[in-house]
C-alpha positions as CSV (number, residue, x, y, z in Angstrom):
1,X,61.3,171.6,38.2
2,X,61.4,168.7,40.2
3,X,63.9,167.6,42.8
4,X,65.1,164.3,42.5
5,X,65.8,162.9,46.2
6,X,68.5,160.7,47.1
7,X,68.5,158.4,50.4
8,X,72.2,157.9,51.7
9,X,72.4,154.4,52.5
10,X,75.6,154.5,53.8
11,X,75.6,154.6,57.6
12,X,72.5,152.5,57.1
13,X,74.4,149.7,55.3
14,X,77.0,149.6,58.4
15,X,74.3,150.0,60.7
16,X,72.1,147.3,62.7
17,X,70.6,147.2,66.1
18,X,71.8,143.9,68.3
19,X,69.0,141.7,70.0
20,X,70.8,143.4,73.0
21,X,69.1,146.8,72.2
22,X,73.0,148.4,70.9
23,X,73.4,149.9,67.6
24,X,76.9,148.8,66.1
25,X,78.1,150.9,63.4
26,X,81.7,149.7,61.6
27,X,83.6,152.3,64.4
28,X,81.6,151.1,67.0
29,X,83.1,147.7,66.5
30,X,86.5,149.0,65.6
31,X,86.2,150.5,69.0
32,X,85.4,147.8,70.7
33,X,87.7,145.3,69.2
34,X,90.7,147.9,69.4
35,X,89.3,148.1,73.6
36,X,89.3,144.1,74.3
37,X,92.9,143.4,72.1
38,X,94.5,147.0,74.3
39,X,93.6,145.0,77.0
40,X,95.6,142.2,76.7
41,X,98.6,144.2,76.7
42,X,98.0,145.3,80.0
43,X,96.4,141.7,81.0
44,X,100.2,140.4,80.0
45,X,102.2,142.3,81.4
46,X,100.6,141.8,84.5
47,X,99.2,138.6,85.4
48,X,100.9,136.1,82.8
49,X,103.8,138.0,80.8
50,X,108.0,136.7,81.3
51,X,108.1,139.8,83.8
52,X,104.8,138.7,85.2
53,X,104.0,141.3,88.1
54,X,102.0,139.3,90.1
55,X,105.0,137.0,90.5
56,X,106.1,137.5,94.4
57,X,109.6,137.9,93.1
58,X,108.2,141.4,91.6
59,X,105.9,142.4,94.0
60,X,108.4,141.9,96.9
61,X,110.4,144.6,95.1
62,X,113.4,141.9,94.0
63,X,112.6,142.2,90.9
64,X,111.8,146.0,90.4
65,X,115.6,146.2,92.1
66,X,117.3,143.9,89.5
67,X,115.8,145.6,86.7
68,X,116.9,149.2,88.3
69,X,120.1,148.7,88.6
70,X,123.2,147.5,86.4
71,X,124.2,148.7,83.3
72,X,121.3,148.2,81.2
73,X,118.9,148.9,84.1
74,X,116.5,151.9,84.6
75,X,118.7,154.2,86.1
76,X,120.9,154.1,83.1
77,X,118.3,154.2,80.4
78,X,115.9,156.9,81.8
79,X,115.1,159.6,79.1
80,X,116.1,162.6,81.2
81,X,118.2,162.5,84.3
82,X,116.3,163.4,87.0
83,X,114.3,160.4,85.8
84,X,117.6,158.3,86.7
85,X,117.6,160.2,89.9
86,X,113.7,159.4,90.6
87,X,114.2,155.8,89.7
88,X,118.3,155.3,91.2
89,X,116.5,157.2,94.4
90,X,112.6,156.9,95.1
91,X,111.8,153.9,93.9
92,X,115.1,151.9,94.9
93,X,114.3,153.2,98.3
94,X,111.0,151.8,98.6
95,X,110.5,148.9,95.6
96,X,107.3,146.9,97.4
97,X,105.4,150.2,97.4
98,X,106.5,151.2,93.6
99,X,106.5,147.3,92.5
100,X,102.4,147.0,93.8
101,X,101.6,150.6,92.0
102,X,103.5,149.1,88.9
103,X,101.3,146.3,89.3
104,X,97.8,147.7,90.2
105,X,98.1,150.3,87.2
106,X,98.9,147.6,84.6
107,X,95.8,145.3,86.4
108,X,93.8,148.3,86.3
109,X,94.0,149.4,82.5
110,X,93.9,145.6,81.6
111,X,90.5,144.7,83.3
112,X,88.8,148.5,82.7
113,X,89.2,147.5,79.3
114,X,88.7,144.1,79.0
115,X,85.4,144.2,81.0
116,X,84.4,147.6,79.7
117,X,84.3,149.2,83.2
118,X,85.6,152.9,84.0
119,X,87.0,152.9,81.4
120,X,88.1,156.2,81.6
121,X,89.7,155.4,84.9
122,X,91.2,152.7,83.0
123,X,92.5,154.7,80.4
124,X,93.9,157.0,82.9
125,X,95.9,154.3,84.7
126,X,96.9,153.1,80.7
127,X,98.0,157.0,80.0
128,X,100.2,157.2,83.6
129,X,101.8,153.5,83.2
130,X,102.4,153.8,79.7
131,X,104.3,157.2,80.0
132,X,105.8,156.1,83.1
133,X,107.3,153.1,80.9
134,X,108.5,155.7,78.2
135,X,110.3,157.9,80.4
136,X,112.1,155.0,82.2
137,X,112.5,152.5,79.8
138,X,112.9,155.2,76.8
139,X,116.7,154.0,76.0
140,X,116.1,150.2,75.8
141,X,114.6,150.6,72.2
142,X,112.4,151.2,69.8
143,X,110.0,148.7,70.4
144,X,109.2,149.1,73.8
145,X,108.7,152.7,72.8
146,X,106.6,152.4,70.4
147,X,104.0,149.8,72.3
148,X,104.1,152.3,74.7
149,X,103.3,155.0,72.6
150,X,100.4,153.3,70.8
151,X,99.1,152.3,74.5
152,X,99.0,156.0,75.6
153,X,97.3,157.1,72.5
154,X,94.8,154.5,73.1
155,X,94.0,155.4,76.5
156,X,93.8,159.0,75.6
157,X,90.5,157.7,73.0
158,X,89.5,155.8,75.5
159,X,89.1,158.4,78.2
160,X,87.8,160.4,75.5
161,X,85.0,158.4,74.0
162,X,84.4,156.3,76.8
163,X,84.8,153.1,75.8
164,X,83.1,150.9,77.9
165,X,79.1,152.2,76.5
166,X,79.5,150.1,73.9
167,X,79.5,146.3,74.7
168,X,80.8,147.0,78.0
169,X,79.9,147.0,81.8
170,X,79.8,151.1,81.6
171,X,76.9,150.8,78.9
172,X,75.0,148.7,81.2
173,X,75.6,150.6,84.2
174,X,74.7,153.6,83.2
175,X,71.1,152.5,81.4
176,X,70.5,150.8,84.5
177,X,71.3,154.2,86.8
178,X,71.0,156.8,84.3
179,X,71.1,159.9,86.9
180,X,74.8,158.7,88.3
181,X,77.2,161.2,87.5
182,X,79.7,159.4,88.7
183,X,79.4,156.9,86.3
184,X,79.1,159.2,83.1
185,X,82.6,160.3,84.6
186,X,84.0,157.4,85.2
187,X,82.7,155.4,82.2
């Protein structure tokens, strides 16, 4: 009897070492594409976006106070009310301080990404701001909703897979200092 062998050439099809020393597979550069493009979300909203929150009108907390109250504002459209009391309260009460956190998360997620750099600590900051938005924002519609649920589910892979080893700063970092716990954590 004799066995007739079989070769499975299909990872080896979608499979092909760089002249950078990576192996890309089709998910590795789903994964990376789905990284860079998640991170112009976050690039948008915080550096050139119409609510732009490097804009001294938002980081002074004028803006962040505009948006909380009125009819349409935060307050009024938080999910749950002791959102509305957190927002009407807290962060009324101290909008520089909330407005720079707003700011630095949104900055943070962005250029983790982008650059491939902690990108767990990236998707971390993605996963906080993104849920933050829901549970403020929930009643001003669907679509900011759903962005923000596609943006927490993608930091959730992102802190899971670590992102940034492939075609990313983390990759490089942690060939170049493979003993650093830190960055296995943080990348």
């Amino acid at each position: 009897m004799s066995k007739v062998l079989t070769e499975d050439r299909t990872f080896q099809a979608v499979k092909k070492e760089s002249t950078l020393g990576y192996i890309f597979s089709a998910p590795i550069v789903a994964l990376i594409a789905i990284r860079i493009l998640t991170s112009w979300s976050w690039i948008n909203g915080a550096f050139f976006g119409g609510d732009k929150k490097i804009s001294s009108n938002f980081l002074s907390g004028q803006f962040l106070i505009e948006r909380i109250n009125g009819p349409h504002g935060f307050a009024a459209s938080s999910l749950y009310p002791w959102i509305s009391h957190f927002v009407a309260n807290s962060v009324a009460g101290a909008p520089g301080f909330w407005a720079w956190v707003i700011f630095l998360g949104e900055a943070v997620a962005g250029l983790s990404f982008l650059l491939g750099l902690f990108t767990r600590l990236g998707g971390i900051a993605s996963v906080l701001s993104a849920l933050m938005d829901i549970m403020v924002a929930g009643g001003n519609g669907a679509d900011t909703i759903g962005q923000n649920y596609l943006l927490l589910v993608l930091g959730l892979v992102f802190i899971i897979v670590g992102a940034g080893r492939w075609f990313g700063l983390d990759g490089w970092l942690q060939a170049k200092f493979p003993e650093s716990k830190w960055l296995r954590v943080l990348g």
